[in-house]
C-alpha positions as CSV (number, residue, x, y, z in Angstrom):
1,X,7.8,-6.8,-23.8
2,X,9.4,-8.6,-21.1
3,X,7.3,-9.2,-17.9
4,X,8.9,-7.8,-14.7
5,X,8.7,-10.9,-12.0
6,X,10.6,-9.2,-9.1
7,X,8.9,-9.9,-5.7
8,X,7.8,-5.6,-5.1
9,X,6.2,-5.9,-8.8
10,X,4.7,-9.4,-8.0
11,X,3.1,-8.8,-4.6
12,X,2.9,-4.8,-4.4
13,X,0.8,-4.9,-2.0
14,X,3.0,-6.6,0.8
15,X,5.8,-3.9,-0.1
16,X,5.8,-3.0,3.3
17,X,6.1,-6.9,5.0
18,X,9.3,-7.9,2.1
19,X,11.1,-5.0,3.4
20,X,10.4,-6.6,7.2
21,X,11.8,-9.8,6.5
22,X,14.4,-8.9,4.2
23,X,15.6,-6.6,7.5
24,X,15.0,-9.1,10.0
25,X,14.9,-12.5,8.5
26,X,18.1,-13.9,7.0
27,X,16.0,-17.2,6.0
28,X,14.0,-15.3,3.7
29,X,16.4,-13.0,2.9
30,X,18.7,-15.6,1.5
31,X,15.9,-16.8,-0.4
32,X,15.0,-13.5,-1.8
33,X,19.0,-12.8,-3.4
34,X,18.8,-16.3,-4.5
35,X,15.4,-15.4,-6.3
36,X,16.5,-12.4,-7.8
37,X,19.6,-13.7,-8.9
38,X,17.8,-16.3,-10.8
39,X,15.2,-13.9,-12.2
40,X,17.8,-11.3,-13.3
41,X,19.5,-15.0,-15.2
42,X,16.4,-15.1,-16.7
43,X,15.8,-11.7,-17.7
44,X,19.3,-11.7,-19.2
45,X,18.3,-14.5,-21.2
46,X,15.0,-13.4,-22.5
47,X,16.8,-10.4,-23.3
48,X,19.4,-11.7,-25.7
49,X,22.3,-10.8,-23.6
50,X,22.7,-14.8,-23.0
51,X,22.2,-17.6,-24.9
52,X,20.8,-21.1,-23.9
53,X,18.3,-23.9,-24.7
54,X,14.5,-23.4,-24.1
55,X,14.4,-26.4,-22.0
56,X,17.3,-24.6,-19.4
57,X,15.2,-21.4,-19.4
58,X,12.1,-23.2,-18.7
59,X,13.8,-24.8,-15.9
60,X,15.2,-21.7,-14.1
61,X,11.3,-20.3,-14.9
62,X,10.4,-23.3,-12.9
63,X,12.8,-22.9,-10.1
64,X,11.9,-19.3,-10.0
65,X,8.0,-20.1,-9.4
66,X,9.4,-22.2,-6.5
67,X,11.2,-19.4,-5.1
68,X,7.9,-17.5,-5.5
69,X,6.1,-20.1,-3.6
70,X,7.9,-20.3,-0.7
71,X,8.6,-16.8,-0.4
72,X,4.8,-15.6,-0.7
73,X,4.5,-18.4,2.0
74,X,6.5,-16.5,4.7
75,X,5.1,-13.1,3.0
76,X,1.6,-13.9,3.4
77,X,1.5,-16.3,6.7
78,X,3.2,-14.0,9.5
């Protein structure tokens, strides 16, 4: 099974403060469509549907927990 890693799965508890800033932040909402854009690549990989090298995917896994981090930083500190 494939783990889910989009930010309303991640953080359910702050569903209410993502939907703020994704309305009325266009900083973090950048950063959130860059996220998910990254974490839907990676899904697709892990999937099948795309092919790559481990080391690629574990680089986008790392860029994706970068994301992560700066996103739960504006989540978390308002």
């Amino acid at each position: 099974m494939i783990d889910k890693h989009d930010l309303h799965h991640e953080f359910p508890e702050y569903y209410d403060r993502i939907h703020e800033l994704k309305t009325n932040n266009t900083h973090f909402a950048r950063l959130f469509e860059e996220y998910h854009d990254l974490n839907r690549e990676i899904l697709r990989i892990e999937e099948g549907v795309e092919n790559t090298t481990d080391e690629y995917l574990e680089e986008l896994k790392k860029k994706r927990l970068l994301y992560k981090d700066k996103l739960y930083g504006m989540i978390a500190n308002p």
